[in-house]
C-alpha positions in Angstrom: 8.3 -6.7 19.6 4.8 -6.5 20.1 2.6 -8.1 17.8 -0.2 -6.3 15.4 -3.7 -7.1 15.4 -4.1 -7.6 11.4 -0.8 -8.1 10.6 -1.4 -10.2 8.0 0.1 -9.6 4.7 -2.7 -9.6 2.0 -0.7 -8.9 -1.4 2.3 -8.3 -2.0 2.5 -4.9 -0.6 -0.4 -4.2 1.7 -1.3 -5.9 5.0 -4.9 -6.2 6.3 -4.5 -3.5 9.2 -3.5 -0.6 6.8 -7.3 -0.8 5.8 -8.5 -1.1 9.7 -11.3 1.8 10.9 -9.2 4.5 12.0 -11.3 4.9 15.3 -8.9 2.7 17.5 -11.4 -0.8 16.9 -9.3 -3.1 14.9 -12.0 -3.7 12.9 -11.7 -4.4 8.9 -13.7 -5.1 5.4 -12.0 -5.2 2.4 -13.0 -6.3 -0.9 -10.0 -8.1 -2.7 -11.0 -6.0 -5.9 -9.6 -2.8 -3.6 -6.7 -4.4 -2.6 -5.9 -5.9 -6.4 -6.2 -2.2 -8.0 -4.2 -0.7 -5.4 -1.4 -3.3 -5.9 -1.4 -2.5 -9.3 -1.4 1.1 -8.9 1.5 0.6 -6.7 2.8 -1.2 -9.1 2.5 1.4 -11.6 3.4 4.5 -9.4 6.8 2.4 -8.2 5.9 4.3 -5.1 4.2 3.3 -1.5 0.4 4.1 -1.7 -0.3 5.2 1.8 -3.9 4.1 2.8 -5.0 7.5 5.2 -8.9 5.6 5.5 -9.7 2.2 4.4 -12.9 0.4 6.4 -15.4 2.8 8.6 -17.6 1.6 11.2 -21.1 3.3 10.9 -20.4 5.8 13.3 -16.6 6.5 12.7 -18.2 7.6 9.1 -20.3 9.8 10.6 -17.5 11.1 13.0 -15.7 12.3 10.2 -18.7 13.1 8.1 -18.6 10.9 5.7 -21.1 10.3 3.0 -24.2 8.0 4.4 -23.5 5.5 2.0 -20.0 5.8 1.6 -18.2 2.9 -0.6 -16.0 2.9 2.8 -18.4 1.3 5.0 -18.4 -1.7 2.5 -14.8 -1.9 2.4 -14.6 -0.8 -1.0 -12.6 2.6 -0.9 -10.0 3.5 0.4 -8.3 7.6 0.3 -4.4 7.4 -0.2 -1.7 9.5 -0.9 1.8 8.8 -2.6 4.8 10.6 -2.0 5.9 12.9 -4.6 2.7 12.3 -6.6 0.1 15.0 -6.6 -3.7 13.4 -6.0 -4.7 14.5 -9.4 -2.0 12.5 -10.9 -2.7 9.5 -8.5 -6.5 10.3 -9.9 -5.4 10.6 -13.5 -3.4 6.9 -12.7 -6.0 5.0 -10.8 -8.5 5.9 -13.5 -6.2 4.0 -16.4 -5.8 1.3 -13.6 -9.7 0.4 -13.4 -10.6 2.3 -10.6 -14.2 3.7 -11.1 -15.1 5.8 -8.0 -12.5 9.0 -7.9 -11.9 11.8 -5.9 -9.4 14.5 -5.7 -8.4 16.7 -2.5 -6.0 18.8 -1.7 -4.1 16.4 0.4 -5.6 12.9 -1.1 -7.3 10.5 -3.7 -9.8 8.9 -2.5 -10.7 5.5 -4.8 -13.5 2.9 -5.2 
C-alpha cells in the first residue's frame, strides 16, 4: 500500500488531503471552523460530503478562474457535493448549520 501525503485524519470524517489544492502540489490550509461545519453537516445529511475544491494556490485559483479573493485561498471554503442531495438542498442545510458564505451550481455547493 502506498502511503498518502496528508493522510491524516482531522475529524471524525474528513482527512487533511481531501482539502489539498487540486493542482497535483500536496499543498493544504484549512481553518478548523470549515472542517467543524462540514462535520456537522455530514452529520446532518447522514451522507459523505465529497470536498470537489478545498485549499487553492494563487495560481491554481486563477487556473480555474476563481474569484481574486476567494475564501479558498485562505482555506476557508470548500465546494462539495452529496450524493442523492441536490446543491440547493445542501445550500438550504449548510445555511441552518452556520455556514455563512453559500453558493449553488448546477453540479455543487460551494461553502465558507
Amino acid at each position: 500500500m502506498v502511503a498518502r501525503i496528508n493522510d491524516i485524519q482531522i475529524s471524525k470524517n474528513f482527512k487533511l488531503y481531501e482539502f489539498e489544492c487540486k493542482d497535483g502540489s500536496h499543498l493544504v490550509k484549512v481553518d478548523p471552523l470549515l472542517v467543524e461545519l462540514l462535520q456537522k453537516l455530514r452529520d446532518k445529511l447522514g451522507k459523505p460530503v465529497v470536498i470537489t475544491s478545498g485549499y487553492r494556490t494563487p495560481e491554481y485559483n486563477r487556473k480555474v478562474g476563481g474569484e481574486k479573493n476567494s475564501q479558498h485561498l485562505l482555506g476557508k471554503a470548500a465546494d462539495i457535493k452529496v450524493s442523492g442531495v441536490s446543491p440547493k438542498e445542501v445550500a438550504e442545510e449548510a445555511i441552518k448549520i452556520g455556514f455563512r458564505g453559500i453558493g449553488v451550481y448546477k453540479t455543487h455547493t460551494h461553502v465558507d
